[in-house]
N, CA, C and O atoms as a GROMACS GRO file, in nm:
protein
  268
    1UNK      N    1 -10.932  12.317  16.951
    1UNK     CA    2 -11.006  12.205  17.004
    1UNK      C    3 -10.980  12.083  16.916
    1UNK      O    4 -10.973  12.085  16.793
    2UNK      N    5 -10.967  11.972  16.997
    2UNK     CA    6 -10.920  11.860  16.891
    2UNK      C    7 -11.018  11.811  16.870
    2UNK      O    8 -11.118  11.828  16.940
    3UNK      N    9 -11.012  11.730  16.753
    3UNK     CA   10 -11.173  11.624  16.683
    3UNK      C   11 -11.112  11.481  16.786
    3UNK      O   12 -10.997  11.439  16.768
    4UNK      N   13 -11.199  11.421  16.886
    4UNK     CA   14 -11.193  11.289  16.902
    4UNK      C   15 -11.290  11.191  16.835
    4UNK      O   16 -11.402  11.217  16.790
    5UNK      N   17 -11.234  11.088  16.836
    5UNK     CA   18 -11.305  10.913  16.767
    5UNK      C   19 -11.352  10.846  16.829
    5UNK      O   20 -11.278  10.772  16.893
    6UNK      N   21 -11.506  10.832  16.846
    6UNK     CA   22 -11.588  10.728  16.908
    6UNK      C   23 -11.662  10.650  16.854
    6UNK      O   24 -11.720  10.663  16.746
    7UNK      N   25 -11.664  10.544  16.947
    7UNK     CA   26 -11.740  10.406  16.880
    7UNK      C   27 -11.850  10.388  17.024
    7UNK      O   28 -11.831  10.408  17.144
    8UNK      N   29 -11.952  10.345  16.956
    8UNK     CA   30 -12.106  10.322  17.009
    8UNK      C   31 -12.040  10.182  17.068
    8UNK      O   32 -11.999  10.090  16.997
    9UNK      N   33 -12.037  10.184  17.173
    9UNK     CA   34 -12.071   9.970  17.232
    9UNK      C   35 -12.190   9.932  17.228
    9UNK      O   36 -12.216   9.827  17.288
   10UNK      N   37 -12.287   9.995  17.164
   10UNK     CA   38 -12.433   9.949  17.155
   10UNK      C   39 -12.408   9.844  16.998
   10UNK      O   40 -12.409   9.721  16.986
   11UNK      N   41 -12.384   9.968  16.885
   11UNK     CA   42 -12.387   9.959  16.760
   11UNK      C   43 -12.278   9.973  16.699
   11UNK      O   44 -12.263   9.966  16.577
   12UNK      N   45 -12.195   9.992  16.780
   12UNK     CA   46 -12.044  10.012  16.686
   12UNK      C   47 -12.045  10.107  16.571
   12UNK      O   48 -11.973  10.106  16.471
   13UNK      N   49 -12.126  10.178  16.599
   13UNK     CA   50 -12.082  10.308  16.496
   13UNK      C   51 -11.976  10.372  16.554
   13UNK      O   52 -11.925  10.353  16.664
   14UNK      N   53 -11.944  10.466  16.452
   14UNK     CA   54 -11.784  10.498  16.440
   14UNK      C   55 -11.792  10.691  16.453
   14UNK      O   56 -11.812  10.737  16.341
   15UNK      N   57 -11.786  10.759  16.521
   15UNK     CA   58 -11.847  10.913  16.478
   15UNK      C   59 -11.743  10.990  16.539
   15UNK      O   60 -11.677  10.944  16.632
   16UNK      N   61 -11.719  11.131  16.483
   16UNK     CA   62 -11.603  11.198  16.556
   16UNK      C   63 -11.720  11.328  16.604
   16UNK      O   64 -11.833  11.361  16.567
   17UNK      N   65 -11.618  11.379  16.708
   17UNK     CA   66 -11.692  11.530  16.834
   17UNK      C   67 -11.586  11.598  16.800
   17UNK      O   68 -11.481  11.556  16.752
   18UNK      N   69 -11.614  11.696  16.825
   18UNK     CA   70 -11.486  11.834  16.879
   18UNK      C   71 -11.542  11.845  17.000
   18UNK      O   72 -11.661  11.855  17.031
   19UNK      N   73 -11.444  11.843  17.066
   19UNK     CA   74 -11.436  11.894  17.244
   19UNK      C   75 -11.299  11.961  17.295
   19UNK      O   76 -11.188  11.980  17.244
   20UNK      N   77 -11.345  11.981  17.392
   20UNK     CA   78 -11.251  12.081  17.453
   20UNK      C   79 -11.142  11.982  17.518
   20UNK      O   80 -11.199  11.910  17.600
   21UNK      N   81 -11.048  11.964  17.513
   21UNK     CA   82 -10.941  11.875  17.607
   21UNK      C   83 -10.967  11.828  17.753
   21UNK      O   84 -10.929  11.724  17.807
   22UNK      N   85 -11.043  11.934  17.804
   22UNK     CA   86 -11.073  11.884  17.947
   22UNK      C   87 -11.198  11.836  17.955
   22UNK      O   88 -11.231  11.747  18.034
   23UNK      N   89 -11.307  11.914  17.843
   23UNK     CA   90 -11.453  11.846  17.800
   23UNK      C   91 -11.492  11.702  17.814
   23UNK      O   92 -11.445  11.622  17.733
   24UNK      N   93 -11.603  11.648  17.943
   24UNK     CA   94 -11.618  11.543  17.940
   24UNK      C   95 -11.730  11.467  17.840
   24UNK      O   96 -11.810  11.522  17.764
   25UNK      N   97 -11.718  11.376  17.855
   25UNK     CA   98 -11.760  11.304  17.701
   25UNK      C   99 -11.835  11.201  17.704
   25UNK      O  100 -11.871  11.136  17.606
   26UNK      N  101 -11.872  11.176  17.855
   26UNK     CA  102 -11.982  11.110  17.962
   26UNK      C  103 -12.101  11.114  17.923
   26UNK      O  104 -12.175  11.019  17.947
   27UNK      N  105 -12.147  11.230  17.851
   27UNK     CA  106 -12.308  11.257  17.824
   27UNK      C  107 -12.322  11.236  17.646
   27UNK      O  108 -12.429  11.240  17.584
   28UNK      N  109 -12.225  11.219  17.605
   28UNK     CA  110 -12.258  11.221  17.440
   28UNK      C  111 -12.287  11.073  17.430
   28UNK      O  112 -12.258  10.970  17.490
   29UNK      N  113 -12.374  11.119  17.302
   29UNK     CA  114 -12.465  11.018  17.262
   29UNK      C  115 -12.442  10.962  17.090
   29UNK      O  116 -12.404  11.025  16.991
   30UNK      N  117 -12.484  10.816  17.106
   30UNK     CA  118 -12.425  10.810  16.921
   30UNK      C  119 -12.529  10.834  16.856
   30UNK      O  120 -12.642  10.801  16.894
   31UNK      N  121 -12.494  10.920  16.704
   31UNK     CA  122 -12.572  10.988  16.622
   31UNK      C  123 -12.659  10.856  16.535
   31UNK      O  124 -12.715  10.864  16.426
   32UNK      N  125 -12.648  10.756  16.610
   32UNK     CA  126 -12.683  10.635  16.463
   32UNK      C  127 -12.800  10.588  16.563
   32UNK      O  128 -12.916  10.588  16.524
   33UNK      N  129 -12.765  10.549  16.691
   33UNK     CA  130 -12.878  10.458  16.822
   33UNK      C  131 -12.901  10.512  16.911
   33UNK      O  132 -12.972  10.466  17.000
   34UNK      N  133 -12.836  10.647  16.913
   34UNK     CA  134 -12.877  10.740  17.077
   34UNK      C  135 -12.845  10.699  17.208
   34UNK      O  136 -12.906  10.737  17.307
   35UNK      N  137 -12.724  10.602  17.207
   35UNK     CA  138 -12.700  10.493  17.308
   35UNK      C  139 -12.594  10.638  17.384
   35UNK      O  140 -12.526  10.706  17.306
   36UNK      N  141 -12.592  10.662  17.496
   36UNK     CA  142 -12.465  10.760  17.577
   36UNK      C  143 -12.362  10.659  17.564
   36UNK      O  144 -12.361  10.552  17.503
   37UNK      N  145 -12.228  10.753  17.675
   37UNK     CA  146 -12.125  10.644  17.720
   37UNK      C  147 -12.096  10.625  17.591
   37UNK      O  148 -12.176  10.534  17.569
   38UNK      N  149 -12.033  10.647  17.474
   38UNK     CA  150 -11.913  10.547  17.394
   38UNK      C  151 -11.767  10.560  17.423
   38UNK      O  152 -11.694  10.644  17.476
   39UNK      N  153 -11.757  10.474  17.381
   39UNK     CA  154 -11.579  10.432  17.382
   39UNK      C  155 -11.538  10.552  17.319
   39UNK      O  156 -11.613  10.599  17.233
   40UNK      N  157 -11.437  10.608  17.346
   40UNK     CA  158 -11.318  10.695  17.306
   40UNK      C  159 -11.199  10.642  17.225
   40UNK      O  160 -11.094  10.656  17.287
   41UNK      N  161 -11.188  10.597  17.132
   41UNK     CA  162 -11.070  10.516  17.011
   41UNK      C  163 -10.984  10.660  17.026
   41UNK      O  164 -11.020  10.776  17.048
   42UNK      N  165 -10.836  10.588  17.001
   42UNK     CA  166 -10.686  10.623  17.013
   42UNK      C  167 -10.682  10.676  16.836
   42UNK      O  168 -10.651  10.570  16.780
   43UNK      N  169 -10.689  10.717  16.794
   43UNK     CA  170 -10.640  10.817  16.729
   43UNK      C  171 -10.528  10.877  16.662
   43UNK      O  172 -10.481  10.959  16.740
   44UNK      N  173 -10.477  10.876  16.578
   44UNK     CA  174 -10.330  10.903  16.511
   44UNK      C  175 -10.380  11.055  16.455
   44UNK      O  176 -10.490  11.060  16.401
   45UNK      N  177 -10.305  11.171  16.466
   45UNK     CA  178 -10.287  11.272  16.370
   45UNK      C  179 -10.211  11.295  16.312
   45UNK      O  180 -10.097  11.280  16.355
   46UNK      N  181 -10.235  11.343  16.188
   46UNK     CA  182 -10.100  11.372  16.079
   46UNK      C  183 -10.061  11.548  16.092
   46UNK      O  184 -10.127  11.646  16.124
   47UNK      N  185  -9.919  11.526  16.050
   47UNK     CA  186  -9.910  11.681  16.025
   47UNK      C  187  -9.751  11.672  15.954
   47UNK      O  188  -9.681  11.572  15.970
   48UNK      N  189  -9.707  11.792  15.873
   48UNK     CA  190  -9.597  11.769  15.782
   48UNK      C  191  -9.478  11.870  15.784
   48UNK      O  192  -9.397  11.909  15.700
   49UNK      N  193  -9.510  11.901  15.946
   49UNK     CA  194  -9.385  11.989  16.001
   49UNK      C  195  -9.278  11.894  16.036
   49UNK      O  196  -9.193  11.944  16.110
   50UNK      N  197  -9.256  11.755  15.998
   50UNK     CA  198  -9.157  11.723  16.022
   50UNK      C  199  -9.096  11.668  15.879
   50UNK      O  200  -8.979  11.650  15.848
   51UNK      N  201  -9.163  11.656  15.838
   51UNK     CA  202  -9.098  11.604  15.664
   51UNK      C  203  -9.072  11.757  15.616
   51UNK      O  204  -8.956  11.780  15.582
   52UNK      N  205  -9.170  11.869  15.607
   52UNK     CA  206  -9.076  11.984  15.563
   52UNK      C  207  -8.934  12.061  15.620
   52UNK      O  208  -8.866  12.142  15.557
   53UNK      N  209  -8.910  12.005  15.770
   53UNK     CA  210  -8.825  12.005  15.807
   53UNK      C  211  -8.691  11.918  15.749
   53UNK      O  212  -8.583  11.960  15.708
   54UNK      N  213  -8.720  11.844  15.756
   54UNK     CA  214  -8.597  11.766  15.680
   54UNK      C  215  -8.573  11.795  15.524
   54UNK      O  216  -8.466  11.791  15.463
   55UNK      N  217  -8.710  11.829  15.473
   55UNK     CA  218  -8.668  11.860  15.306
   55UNK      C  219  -8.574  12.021  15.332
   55UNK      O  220  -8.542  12.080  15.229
   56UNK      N  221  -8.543  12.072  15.439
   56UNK     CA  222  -8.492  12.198  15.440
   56UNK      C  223  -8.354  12.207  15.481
   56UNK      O  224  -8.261  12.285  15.456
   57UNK      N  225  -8.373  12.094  15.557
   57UNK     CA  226  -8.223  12.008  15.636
   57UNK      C  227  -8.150  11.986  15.496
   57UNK      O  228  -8.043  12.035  15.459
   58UNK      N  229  -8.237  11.901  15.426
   58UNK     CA  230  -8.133  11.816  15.276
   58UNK      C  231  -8.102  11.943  15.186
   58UNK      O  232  -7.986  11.958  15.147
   59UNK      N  233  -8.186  12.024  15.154
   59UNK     CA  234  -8.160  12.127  15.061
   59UNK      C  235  -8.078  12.227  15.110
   59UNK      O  236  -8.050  12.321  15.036
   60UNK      N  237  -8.031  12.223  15.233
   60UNK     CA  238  -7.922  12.298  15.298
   60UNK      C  239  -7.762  12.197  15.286
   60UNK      O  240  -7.650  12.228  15.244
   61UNK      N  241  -7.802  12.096  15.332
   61UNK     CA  242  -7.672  11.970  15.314
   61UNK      C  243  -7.648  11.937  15.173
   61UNK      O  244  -7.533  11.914  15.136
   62UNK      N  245  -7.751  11.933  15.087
   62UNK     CA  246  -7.705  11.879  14.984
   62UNK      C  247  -7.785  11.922  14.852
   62UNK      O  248  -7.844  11.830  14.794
   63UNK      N  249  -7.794  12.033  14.804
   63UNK     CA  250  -7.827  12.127  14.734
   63UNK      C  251  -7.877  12.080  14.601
   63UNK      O  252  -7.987  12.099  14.550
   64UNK      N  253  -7.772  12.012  14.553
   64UNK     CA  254  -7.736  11.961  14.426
   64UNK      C  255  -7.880  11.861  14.388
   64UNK      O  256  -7.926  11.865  14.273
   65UNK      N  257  -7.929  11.793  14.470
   65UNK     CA  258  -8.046  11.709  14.455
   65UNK      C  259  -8.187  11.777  14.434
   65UNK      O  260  -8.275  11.693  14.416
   66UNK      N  261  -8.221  11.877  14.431
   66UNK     CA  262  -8.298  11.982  14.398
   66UNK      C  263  -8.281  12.073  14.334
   66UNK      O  264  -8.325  12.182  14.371
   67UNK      N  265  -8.223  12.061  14.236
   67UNK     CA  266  -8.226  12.141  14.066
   67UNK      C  267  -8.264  12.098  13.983
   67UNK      O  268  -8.261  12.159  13.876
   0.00000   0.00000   0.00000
């Protein structure tokens, strides 16, 4: 289940949910004013399956740089 990012249009607080992907998000309420309905903010996730990928790429191509 992913964590999403919401902001209150009442109060602009800022709060994250876990929900289900298809979980609607219509009835949640902000934890700061109790206002329903917030905005849903876009979101970036990190993850480092692609930089350990390449550190495996280079240490296969070019060995010598990791001793």
């Amino acid at each position: 289940m992913p964590i999403y990012e919401f902001e209150c249009t009442k109060c602009h607080h800022k709060f994250d949910c876990l929900l289900k992907v298809d979980e609607s998000y219509a009835g949640l309420s902000c934890p700061s004013c109790g206002k329903t309905s917030p905005k849903k903010l876009v979101s970036s996730f990190r993850t480092n399956n692609w930089s350990t990928f390449l550190d495996k790429m280079e240490k296969k191509v070019s060995p010598d740089k990791f001793k």
